[in-house]
C-alpha positions in Angstrom: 105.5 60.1 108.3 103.3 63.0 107.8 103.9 67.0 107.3 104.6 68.0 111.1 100.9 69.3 112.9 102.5 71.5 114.7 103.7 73.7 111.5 100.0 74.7 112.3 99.8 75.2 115.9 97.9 78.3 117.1 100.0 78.5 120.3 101.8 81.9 120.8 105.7 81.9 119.7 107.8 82.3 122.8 111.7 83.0 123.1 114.1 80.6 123.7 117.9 80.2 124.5 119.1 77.2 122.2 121.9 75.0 122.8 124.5 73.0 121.1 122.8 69.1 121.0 125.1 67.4 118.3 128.5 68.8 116.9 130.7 71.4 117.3 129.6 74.7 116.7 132.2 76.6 114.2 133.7 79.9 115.6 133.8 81.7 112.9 129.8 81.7 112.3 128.4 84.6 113.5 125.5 86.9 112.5 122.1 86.8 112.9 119.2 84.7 110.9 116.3 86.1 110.6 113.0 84.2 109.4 109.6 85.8 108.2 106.5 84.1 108.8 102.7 84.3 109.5 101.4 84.9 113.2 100.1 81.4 113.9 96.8 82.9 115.5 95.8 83.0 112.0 95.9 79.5 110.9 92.6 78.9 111.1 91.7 81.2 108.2 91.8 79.7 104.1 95.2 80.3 103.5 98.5 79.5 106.1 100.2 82.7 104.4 98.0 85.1 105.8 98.2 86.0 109.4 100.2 89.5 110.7 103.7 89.2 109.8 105.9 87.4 112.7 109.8 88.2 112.5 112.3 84.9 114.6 115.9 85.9 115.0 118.6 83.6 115.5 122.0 85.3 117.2 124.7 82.8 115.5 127.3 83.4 118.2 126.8 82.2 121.8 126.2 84.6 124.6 124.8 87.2 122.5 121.4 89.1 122.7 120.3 88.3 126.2 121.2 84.2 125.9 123.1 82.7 128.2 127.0 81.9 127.7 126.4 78.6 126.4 123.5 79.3 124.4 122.3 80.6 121.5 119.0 83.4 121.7 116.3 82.5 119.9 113.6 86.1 119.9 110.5 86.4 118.2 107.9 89.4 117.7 104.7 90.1 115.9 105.1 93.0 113.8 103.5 95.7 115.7 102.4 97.5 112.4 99.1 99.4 112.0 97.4 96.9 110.4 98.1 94.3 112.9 97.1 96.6 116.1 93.7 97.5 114.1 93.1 93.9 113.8 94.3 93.4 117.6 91.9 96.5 118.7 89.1 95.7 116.3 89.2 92.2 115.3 85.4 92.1 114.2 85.6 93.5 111.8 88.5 92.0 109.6 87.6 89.0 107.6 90.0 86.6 106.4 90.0 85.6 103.0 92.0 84.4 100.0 93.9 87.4 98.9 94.7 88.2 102.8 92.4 90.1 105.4 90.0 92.4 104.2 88.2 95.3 106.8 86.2 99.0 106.7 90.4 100.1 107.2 91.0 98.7 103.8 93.6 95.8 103.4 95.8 94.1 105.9 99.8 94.4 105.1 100.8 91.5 106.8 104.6 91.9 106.0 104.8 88.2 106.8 106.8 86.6 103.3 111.0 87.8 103.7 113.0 89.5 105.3 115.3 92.1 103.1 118.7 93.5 104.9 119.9 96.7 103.4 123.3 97.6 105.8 122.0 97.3 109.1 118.4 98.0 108.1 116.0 95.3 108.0 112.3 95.6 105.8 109.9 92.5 106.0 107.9 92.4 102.7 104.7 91.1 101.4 103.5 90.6 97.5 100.2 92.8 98.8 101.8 95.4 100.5 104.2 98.0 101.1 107.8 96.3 102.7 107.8 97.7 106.2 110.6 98.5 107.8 111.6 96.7 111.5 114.1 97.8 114.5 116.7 94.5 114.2 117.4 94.7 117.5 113.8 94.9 119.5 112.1 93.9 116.4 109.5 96.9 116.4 107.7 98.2 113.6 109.3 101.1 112.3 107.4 102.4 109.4 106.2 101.8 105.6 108.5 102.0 102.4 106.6 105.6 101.0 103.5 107.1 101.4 100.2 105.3 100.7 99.6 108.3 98.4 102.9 108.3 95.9 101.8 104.0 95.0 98.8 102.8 93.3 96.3 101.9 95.3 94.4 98.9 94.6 90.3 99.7 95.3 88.3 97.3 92.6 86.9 95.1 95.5 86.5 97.4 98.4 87.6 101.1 99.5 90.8 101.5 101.4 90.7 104.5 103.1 93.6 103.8 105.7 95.5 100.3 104.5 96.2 100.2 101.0 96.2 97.3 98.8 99.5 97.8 96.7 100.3 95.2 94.6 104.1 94.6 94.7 106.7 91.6 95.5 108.0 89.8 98.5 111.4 90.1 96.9 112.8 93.5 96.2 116.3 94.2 95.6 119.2 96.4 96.9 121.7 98.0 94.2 125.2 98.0 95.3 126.1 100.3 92.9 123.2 102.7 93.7 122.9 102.4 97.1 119.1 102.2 96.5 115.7 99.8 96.3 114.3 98.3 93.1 110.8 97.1 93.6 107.5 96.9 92.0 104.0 98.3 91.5 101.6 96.1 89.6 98.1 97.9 88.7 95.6 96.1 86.6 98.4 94.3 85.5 100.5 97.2 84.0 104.2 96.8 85.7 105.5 99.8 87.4 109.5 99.9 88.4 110.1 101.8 91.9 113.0 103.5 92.8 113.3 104.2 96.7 116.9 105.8 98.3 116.1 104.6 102.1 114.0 108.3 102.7 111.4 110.1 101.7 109.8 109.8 97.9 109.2 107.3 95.9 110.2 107.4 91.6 107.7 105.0 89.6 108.0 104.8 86.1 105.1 102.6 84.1 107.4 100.4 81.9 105.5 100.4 78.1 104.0 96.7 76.9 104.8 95.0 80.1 101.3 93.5 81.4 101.5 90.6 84.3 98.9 88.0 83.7 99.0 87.0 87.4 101.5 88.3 90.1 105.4 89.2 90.8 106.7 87.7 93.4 110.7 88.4 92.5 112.4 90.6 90.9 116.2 90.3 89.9 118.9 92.6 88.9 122.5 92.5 86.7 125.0 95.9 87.2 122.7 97.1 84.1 119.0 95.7 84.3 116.3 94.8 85.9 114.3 91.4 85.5 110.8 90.7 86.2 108.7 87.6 85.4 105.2 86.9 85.9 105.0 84.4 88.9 102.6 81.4 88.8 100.1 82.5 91.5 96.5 82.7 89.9 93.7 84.2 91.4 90.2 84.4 90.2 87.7 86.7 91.7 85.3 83.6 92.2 87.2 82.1 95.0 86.8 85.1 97.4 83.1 84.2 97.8 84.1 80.0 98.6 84.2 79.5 94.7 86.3 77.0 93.0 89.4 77.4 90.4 88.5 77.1 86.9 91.8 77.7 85.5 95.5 76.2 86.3 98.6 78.7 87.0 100.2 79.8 83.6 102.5 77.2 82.1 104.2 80.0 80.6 105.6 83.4 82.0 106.6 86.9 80.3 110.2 88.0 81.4 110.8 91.8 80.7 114.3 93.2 81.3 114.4 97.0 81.7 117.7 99.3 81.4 118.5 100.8 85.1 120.1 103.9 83.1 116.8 104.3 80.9 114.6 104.5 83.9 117.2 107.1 85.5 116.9 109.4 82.5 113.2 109.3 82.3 111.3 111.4 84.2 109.2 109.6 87.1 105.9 109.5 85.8 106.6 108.8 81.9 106.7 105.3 80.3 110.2 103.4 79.5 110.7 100.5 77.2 111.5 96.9 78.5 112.2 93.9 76.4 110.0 91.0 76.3 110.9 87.4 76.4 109.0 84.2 77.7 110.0 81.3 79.4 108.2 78.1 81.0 107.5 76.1 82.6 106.0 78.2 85.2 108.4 80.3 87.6 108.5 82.5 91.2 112.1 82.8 92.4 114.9 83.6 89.9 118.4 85.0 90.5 120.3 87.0 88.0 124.0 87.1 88.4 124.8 90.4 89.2 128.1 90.1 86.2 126.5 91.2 82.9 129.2 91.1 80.8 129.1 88.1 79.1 125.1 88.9 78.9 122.2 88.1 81.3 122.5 85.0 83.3 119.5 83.8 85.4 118.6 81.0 87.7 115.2 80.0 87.1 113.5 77.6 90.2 111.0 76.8 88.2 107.3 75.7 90.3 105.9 73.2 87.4 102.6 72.1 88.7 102.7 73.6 92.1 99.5 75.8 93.2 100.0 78.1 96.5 96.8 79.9 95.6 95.1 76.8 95.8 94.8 75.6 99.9 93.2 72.5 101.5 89.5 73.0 103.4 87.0 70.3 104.5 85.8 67.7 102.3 89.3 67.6 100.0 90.5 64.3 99.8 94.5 64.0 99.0 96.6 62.1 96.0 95.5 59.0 97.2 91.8 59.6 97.8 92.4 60.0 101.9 90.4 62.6 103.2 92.6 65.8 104.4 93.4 66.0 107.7 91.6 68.8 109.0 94.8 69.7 111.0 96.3 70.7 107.3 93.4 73.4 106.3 94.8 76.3 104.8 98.4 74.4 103.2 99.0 75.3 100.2 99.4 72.9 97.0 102.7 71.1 96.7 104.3 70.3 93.5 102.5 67.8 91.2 105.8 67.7 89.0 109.3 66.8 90.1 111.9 69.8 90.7 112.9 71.7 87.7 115.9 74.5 88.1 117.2 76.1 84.8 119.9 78.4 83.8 119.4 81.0 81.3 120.8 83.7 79.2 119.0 86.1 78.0 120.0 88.5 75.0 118.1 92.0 75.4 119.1 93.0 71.9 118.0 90.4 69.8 115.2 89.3 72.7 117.1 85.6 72.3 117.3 82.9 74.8 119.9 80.4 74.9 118.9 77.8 77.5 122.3 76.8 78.9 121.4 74.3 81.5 119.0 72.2 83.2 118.3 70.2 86.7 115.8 67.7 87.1 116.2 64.9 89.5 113.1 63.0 89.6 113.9 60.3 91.7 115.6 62.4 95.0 114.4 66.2 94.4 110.6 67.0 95.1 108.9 70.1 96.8 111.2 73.0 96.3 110.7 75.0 99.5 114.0 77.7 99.5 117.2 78.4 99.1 120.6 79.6 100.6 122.6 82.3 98.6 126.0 84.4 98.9 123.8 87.7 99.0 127.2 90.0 98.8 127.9 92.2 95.7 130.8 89.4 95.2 128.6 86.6 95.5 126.0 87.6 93.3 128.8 89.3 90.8 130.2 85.0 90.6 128.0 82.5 92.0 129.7 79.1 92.5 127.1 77.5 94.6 123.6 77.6 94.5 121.6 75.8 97.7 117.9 74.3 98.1 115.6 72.6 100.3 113.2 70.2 99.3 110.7 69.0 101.0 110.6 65.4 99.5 107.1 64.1 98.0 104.0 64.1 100.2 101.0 62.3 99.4 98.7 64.5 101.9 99.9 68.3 100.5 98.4 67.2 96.9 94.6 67.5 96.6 92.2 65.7 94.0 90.6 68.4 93.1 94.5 70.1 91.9 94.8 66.7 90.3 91.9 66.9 88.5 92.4 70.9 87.7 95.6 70.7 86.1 95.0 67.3 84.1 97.1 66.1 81.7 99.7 69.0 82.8 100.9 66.5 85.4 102.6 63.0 84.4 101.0 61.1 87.0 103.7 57.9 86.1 106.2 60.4 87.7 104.5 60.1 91.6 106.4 58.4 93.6 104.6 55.7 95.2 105.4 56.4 98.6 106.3 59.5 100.4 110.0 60.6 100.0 112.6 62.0 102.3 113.3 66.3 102.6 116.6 66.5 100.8 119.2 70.0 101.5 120.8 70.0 98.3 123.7 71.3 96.9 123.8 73.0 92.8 127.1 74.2 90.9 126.4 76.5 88.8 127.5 77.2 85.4 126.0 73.3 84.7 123.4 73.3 87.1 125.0 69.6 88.6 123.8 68.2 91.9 127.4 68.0 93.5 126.3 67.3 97.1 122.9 66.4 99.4 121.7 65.3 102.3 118.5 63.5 103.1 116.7 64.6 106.6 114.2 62.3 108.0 110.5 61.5 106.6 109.2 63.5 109.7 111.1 66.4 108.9 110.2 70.1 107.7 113.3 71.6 106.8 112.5 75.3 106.4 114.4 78.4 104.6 118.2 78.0 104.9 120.5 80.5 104.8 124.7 80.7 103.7 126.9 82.9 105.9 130.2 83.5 105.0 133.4 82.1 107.1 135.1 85.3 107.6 132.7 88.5 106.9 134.8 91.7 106.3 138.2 90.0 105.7 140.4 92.8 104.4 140.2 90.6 101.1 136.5 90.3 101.1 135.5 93.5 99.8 132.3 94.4 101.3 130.4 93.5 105.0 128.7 90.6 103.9 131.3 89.3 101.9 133.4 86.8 103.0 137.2 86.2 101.4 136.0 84.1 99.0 132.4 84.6 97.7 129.6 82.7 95.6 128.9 80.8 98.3 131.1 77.4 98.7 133.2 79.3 101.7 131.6 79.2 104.4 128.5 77.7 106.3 124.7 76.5 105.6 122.1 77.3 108.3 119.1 75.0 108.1 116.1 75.5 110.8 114.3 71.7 110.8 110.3 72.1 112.0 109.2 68.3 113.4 106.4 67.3 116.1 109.7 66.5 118.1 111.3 69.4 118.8 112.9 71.9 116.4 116.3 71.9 115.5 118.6 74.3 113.3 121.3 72.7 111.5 124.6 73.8 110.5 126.8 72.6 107.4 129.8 73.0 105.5 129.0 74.6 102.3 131.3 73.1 100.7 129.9 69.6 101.4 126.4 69.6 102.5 126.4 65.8 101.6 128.6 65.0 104.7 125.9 65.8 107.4 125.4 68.7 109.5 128.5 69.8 112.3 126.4 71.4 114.9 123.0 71.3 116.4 120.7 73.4 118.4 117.5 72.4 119.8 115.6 73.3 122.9 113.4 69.9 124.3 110.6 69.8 122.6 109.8 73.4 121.4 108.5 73.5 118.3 107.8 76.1 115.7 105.0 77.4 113.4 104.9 77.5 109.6 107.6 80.1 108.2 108.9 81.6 105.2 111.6 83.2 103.8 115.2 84.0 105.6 117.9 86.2 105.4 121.5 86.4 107.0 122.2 89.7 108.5 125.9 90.9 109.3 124.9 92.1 113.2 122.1 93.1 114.8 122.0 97.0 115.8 119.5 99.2 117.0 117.5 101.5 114.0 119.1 104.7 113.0 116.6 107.8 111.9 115.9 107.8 108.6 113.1 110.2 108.0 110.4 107.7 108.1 106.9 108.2 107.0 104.3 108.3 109.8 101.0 106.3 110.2 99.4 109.3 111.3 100.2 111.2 108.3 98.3 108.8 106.5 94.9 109.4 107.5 93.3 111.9 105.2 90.7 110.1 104.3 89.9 108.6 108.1 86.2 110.5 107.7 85.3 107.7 105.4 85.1 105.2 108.2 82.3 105.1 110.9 82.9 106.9 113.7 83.9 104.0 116.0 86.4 103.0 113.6 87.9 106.3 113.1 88.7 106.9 116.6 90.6 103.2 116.2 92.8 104.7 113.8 93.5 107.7 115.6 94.1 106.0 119.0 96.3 103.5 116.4 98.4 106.3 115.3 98.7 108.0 118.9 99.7 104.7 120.3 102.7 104.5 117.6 104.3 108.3 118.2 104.3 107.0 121.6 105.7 103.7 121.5 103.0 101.6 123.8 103.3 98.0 123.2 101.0 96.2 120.9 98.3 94.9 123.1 
């Protein structure tokens, strides 16, 4: 069966109030999931990834947030940031393109990729903007991490004079230790670490020899360090003007690990060292375990072979020489090479690496989507379990012309002949084994899962989000399933995803758009002030726009001291 159509849908997202189809719902879930995704309006444009960020939001406990006793609420909002109410008040003159919508206002943030939960506040981030911060109860925009003016404002294609381009990552981190956010700033490809306490400035430091070929889409963290890697998503300037690709994603990518303590004793501004080390194949998500004292442990999910800067458009036939179905324009390239998952450790004195572990199952485990981690400080201080979705192997998300781009890079002998079933699967780590999966049906889409902990705040647990016993075995796996049918979310044991989901939601036949990342938040509370930086602060240079287009900004950033709705 093919990839669902209705993944790419342009109707408007509506709320629902779920109920309980298969199973018994455990008592002890409870939380909120919250998914990130493009506004499906958009999906006409050349890449799915694109449109204004869209945050969904799951209440795990029944009778909660508006829903009914017997069912579960189901809420969704565009993000009513500035960039998505100019586009809503002047959509002529935004123009879609490969690196995300470009306009006179500069670049679209369309905080669309994952959701980050700090406490009870809740960012949604973008690898092309600034993580923007959202109510978690009404879901309303709230502001921008920093000024435009204290980042490094991308200009080499066009001006932007009121949304900056800021090169950074969809996956910051929150030290437990610090109580603070590590994230980045790429410029021309020099890496710059930011520091961010929840208000107010930003710290950037330039870290000395660390250049990023392509992007950074994750960074990591131990008690000590910071990791960043160079993520496989290559863009040449060629494609913005309907160009082709000349040039694969890296095989290989540069790791640099940099000292928290170095960066703290240097003053914001000045460069600090990093150590250098590579590792292939290619990578974008990797987990460090937050326990550094038996050295640096990561979790690589490596993407061999898979191109999400490469999309679909008309006139691209598939693997099999079938022309693509128009209904798939803008879907991004799907792995050409089985799954590949590898555990590393990483020696910043000697810059060694001692390759521990390896997983690569090529007849079951195909199309990495996402995963589903014990986020606590516990969890990520001992990992036992590591979850992933896979999407299985299909025949239309692979293009000729990827085929023919990356070559001999891909071991065509490998293809499964037929397409193959989405698999949830189930990693220990410490040997990287596949201890437990489940396979979903050929017409599923299993989206980003997420692991919630069966008894949050026990007095044993240690923190909020931790349950009594972390890493991410105790407790439950929370799976929403796309399909032309009607989605579902599914909930399983942790312990033994292999024995089938216990409970299931669904509404009829509602179905829901592409999404992205997810994240598990303890409740859902109404924002606190925190000192946030206003839109309307950030117009100093608004003369450099035509008039018209000025007053749009103004009436933008009147509209948000005000709080009227997003048109």
């Amino acid at each position: 069966m093919p990839i669902p159509r209705s993944l790419f849908c342009d109707d408007d997202p509506a709320d629902h109030d779920l109920r309980v189809v298969a199973g018994t719902w455990p008592q002890q879930l409870s939380g909120e999931l919250v998914l990130s995704a493009p506004h499906p309006d958009t999906f006409g444009g050349p890449h799915a990834f694109f449109g204004d960020g869209m945050t969904y939001r799951l209440s795990l406990q029944a009778g909660t947030n508006g829903a009914p006793a017997d069912s579960f609420a189901w809420r969704q909002r565009r993000i009513d940031s500035p960039s998505a109410r100019l586009r809503a008040k002047r959509p002529d003159v935004f123009t879609a393109t490969m690196i995300g919508s470009q306009s006179p206002f500069g670049h679209s943030n369309a905080a669309n990729t994952a959701p980050l939960v700090w406490g009870d506040r809740l960012f949604m981030t973008w690898d092309v903007g600034r993580p923007s911060e959202i109510d978690p109860m009404n879901l309303n925009w709230l502001g921008d991490v920093g000024h435009r003016d204290q980042w490094k404002v991308f200009e080499a294609m066009a001006p932007q004079p009121v949304l900056p381009m800021v090169m950074t990552t969809a996956h910051p981190v929150v030290d437990p230790d610090r109580n603070v956010m590590w994230t980045v700033n790429t410029f021309w490809g020099q890496l710059h670490i930011v520091r961010w306490d929840g208000h107010g400035d930003l710290q950037m430091w330039p870290i000395d020899g660390a250049v990023i070929p392509q992007s950074v889409h994750t960074i990591t963290q131990t008690r000590d360090w910071l990791v960043v890697g160079d993520c496989a998503y290559k863009f040449e300037s060629q494609v913005l003007a309907g160009g082709d690709r000349t040039e694969p994603a890296n095989s290989t990518a540069p790791v640099f690990l940099i000292r928290k303590d170095e960066l703290e004793a240097t003053p914001p501004g000045e460069p600090v060292a990093c150590r250098h080390f590579t590792v292939a194949p290619e990578i974008n998500h990797y987990y460090a375990n937050y326990d550094d004292t038996d050295g640096i442990t990561i979790v690589f999910e490596h993407t061999e072979n898979a191109d999400i800067a490469m999309t679909q458009s008309a006139g691209d036939l598939d693997s099999l020489g079938r022309p693509c179905d128009p209904a798939l324009a803008g879907l991004y390239g799907f792995p050409m090479s089985p799954d590949r998952m590898t555990m590393m450790v990483m020696d910043p004195q000697t810059t060694r690496v001692v390759h521990r572990a390896e997983q690569r199952e090529p007849e079951l485990l195909w199309s990495r989507q996402l995963n589903a981690l014990d986020w606590s400080p516990e969890g990520r201080a001992n990992p036992t379990l590591h979850h992933t979705v896979h999407q299985g192997w299909h025949p239309e998300a692979v293009t000729q012309k990827m085929l023919a781009l990356y070559g001999d890079r891909v071991d065509r002998s490998l293809l499964p002949a037929e397409p193959t079933p989405p698999v949830m699967a189930t990693t220990e780590l410490g040997d990287l084994r596949l201890v437990s999966h489940w396979e979903l049906g050929l017409d599923d889409f299993p989206s980003s899962p997420i692991f919630v902990p069966r008894d949050p705040g026990a007095p044993r647990a240690g923190s909020s989000t931790s349950g009594s016993d972390p890493g991410g075995h105790d407790g439950w796996v929370v799976l929403p399933v796309m399909n032309d049918a009607g989605f579902r979310v599914e909930v399983f044991d942790a312990a033994d995803v292999g024995a089938g989901p216990v409970a299931t939601l669904a509404d009829g036949a509602m179905t829901v758009p592409f999404v992205l990342h997810s994240a598990w938040m303890r409740q859902a509370v109404p924002a606190a002030d925190a000192g946030r930086v206003r839109f309307g602060d950030e117009l100093s240079r608004i003369d450099e726009l035509p008039d018209d287009l000025a007053r749009a900004a103004r009436e933008v950033a009147d509209e948000l001291d005000a709080g009227v709705p997003i048109p």
